[in-house]
N, C-alpha and C positions, 0 to 999 in steps of 0.2 A: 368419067370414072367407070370402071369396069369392073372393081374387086366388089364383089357380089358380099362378102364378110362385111363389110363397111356398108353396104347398102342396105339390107336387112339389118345392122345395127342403128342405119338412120333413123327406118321405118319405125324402132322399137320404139326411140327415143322419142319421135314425135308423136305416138302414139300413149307413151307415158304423160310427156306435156301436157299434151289434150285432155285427160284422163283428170292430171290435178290442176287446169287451169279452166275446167269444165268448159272445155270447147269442144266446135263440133269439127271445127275445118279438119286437123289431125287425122281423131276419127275416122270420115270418109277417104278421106287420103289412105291410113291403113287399106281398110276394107276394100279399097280399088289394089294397092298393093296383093291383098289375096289374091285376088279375084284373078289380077294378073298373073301369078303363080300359078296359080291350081289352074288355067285354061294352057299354059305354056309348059312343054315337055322340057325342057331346055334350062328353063326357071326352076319346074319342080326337082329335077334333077342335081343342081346346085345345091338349090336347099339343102337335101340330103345329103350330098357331100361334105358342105359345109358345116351343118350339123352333127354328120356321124364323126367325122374328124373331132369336132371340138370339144365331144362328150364322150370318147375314146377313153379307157382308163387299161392299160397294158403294161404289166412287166416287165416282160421277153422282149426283147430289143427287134428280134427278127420277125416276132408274128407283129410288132408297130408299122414295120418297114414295107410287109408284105401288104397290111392293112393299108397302109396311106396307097399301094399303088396300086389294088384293087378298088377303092374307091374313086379316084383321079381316074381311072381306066371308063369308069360310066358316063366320063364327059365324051370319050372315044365318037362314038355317036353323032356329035355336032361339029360342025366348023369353028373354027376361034370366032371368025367374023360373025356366024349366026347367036354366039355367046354375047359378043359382046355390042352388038344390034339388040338384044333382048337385056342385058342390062342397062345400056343406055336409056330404054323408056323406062324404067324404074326410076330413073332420076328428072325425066321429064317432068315430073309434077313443081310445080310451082311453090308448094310448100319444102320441096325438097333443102333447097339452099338456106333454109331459115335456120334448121337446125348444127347444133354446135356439137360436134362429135368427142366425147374422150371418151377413151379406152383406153385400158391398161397397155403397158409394154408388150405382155406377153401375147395377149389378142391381136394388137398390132402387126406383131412379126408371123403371128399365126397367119391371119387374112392375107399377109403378104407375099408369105412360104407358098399357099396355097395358089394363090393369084399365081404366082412363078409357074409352079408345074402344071397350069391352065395353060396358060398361054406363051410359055417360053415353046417356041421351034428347038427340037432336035438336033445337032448339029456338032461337029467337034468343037467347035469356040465357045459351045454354049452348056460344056457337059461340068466345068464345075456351078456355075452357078444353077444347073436343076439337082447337083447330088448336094448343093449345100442347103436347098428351098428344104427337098426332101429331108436330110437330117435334123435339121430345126422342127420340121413339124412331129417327125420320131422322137426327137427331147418331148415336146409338149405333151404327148401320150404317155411317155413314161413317167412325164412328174404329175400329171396330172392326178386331181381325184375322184374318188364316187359320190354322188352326191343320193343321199339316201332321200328315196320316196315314201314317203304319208301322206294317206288318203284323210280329206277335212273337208268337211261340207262337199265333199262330191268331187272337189278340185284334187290333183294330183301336184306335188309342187312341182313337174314341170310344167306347167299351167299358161309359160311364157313360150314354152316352145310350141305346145299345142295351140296356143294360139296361133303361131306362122305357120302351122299348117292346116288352116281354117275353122277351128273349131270357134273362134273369138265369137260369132256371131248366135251361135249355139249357146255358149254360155254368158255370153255381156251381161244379158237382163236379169239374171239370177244373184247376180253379185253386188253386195252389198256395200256401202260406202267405206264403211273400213278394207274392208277387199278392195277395192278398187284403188283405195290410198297406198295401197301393201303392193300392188301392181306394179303403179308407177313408178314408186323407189326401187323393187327390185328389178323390173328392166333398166332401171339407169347404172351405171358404176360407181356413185358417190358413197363409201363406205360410209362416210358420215354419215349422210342423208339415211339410211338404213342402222345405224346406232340410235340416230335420234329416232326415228319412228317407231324402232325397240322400245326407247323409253318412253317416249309418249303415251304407250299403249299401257305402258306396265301402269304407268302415272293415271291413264283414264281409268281403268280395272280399279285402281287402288282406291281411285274417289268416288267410283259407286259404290263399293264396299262400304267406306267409313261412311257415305250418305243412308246406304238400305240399314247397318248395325241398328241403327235406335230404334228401326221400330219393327226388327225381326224378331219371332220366336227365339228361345235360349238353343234350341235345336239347331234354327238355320244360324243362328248367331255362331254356334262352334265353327257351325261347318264353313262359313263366311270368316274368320277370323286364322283359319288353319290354313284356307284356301289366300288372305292376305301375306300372310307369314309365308307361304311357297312362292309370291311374287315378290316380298323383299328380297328376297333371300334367293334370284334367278339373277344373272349378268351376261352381257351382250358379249353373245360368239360367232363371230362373223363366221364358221364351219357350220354352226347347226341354224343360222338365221331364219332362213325358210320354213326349216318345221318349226322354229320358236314362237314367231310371229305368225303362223298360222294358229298355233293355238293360241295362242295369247287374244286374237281377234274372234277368235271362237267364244272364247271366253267371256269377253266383251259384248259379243252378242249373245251369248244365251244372259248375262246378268240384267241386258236391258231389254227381256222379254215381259209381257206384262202377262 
């Protein structure tokens, strides 16, 4: 395997496993994946390719176009073979083959777009298949969206990106079990799995409340029964999930502060 999109998606996912099946193997598996990055130019380099493309949000048809091939251009620098010699140990790990990849359509043919104008040779034979990698990935920038950032306990929601580019170890210890659970659903792609962890949380909030009512002042009592009534009365939106469920765990932690 070579497409670097897929491979960094492996790492996320077994890193989220680890996460919610309280294991360690994952874990260190990630952290050797950093480590591997952040020491390899070639590695860090992708990243950012592969990241800046994916989080691209453009209009104009022609600054996408221009965009995708100033990007693509910073691989110029390496050989395909030194590219994909540096990918292959990514997968060398042992835990590699364990994990069970889905990802959407759209990601799919992204990672794949992108892979094309990596490693597709130059050539008359080969010129429609690099202007059709490149136009696919110009669709995906144009439909693409913003995803808006809120600062919550110190995390930024992209929290999952900053993590692949090493921050994880910096912030792991500080994060709390609900974070942590909030983690690993959203590096996965299971909309489900992140509906239900919506509601679960709204569910645990709502049953410290009705357990603290009996025996709070009439004061925290309002303030505790208005603050109920704002979580009946919230519904899961897979568009603003991140900052939702950030507050929402926020929430949850300050009611279980003693």
């Amino acid at each position: 395997m070579n497409n670097f999109g897929t491979i960094k998606s492996t790492y996320n996912i077994l890193l989220a496993e680890s996460i919610s099946k309280k294991t360690s193997d994952g874990k260190v598996a990630f952290k050797n994946y950093i480590r591997t990055i952040k020491e390899n130019k070639a590695l860090r380099t992708q990243f950012d390719v592969y990241y800046s493309i994916e989080n691209k949000v453009e209009s104009d048809k022609f600054k996408a176009s221009e965009y995708v091939n100033e990007c693509i251009s910073l691989l110029d620098i390496f050989s395909k073979k030194e590219i994909k010699d540096v990918n292959f140990k990514l997968t060398e790990n042992k835990m590699f083959d364990t994990v069970e990849i889905k990802l959407d359509d759209a990601k799919v043919k992204l990672y794949e777009d992108i892979n094309t104008l990596i490693f597709t040779k130059k050539s008359p034979t080969n010129i429609d298949k690099i202007v059709d990698a490149k136009s696919g990935i110009v669709d995906y920038i144009l439909n693409n969206k913003k995803i808006e950032v809120n600062e919550w306990n110190g995390l930024p929601n992209s929290v999952i990106s900053e993590i692949a580019v090493g921050k994880f170890n910096e912030q792991y210890a500080d994060l709390s079990e609900s974070e942590m659970k909030a983690i690993s659903v959203i590096m996965g792609v299971n909309e489900l799995d992140k509906e239900e962890l919506y509601k679960s949380s709204i569910k645990e909030c709502l049953n410290i409340i009705n357990n603290t009512l009996t025996e709070s002042s009439s004061d925290i009592k309002e303030k505790l029964l208005a603050t109920k009534e704002n979580l009946l009365n919230r519904n899961y939106n897979k568009e603003t999930f991140i900052s939702d469920i950030s507050k929402i765990i926020e929430l949850k932690n300050n009611l279980t502060q003693d």
